[in-house]
C-alpha positions as CSV (number, residue, x, y, z in Angstrom):
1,X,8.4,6.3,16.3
2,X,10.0,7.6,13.4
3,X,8.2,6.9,10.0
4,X,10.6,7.8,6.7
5,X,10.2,7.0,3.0
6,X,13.7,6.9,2.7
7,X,15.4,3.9,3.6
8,X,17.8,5.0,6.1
9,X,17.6,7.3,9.2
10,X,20.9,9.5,9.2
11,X,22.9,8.9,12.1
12,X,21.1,5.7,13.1
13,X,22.2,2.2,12.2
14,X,19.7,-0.3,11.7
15,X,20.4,-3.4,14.1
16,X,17.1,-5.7,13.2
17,X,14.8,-5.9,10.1
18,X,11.9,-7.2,11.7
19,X,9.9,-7.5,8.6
20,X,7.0,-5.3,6.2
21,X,4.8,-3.6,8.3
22,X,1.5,-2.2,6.9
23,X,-1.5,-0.5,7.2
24,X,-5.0,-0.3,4.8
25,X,-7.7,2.3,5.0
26,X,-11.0,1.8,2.9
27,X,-13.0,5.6,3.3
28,X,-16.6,5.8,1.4
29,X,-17.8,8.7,-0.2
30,X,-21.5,9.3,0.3
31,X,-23.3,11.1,-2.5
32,X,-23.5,14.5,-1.1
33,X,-19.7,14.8,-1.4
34,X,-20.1,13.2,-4.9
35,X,-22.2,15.7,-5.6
36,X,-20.5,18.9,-4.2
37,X,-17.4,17.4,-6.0
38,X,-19.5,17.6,-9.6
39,X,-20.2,20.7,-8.8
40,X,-16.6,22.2,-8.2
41,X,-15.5,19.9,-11.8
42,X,-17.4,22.4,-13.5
43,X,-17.1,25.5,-11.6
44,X,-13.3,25.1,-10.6
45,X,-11.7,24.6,-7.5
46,X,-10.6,22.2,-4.7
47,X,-13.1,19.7,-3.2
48,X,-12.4,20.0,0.5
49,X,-14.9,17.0,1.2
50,X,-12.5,14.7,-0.9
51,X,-9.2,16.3,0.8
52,X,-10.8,15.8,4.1
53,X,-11.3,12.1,3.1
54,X,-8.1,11.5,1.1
55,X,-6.3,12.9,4.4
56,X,-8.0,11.2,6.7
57,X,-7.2,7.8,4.9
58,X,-3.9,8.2,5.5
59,X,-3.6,9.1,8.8
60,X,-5.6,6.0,9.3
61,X,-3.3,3.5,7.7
62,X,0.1,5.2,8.6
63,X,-1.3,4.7,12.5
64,X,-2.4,1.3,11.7
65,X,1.1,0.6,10.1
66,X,2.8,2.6,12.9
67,X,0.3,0.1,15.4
68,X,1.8,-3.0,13.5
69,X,5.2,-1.8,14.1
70,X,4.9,-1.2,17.9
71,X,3.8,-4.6,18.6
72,X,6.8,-5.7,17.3
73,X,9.2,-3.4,19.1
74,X,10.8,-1.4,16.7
75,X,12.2,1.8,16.7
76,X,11.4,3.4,13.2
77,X,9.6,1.9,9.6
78,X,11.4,2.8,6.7
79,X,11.4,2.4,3.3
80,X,7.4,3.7,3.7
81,X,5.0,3.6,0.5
82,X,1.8,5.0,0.2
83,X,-0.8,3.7,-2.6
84,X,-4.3,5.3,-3.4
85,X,-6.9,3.2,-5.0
86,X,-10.5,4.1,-5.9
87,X,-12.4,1.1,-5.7
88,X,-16.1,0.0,-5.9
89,X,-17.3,-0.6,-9.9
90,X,-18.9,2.7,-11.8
91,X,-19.6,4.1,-9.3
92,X,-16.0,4.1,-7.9
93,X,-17.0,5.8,-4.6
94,X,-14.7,4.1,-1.9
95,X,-11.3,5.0,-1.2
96,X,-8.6,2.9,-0.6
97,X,-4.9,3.6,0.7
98,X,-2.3,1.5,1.9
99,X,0.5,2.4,3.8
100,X,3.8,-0.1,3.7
101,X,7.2,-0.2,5.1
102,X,9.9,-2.1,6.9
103,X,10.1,-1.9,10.5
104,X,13.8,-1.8,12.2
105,X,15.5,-1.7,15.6
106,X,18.1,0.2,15.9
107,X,21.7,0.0,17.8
């Protein structure tokens, strides 16, 4: 299926809007990544753990949106957002990212 931020696919016309399509993936962050991530604040340097989770987010709610899409029959989503959002009070240690778009058939 193709998946595009833009909202056209060159070459391709769409035929059907059949409507937003999205996906949501909520990721915890245990306290041994929170604390490996203090650490590399003050040292300097990338916190894989986070990456790793930030990444893995994603995937998650682009297949879930990509899943959505499917069921309805349609060729391609475009117009595709992604939105982080860290959730869960002071102590902010869940991870939320949504994945939107509109799914189309083409000609």
């Amino acid at each position: 299926m193709i998946v595009t931020t833009t909202d056209n696919v060159e070459g391709k016309k769409p035929v059907q809007y059949l409507g937003i399509v999205s996906g949501e993936a909520i990721m915890g962050a245990n306290i041994f990544k929170d604390f490996l991530a203090s650490v590399r604040d003050v040292v300097g340097g990338r916190s894989g753990a986070y990456e790793n989770t930030t990444k893995a987010a994603k995937e998650a709610a682009l297949e879930d949106m990509i899943e959505e899409a499917a069921d309805l029959g349609a060729d391609a989503v475009i117009g595709v957002d992604l939105d982080y959002e860290v959730i869960g009070g002071d102590q902010k240690t869940m991870l939320m990212v949504s994945a939107n778009g509109t799914a189309v058939k083409f000609g």
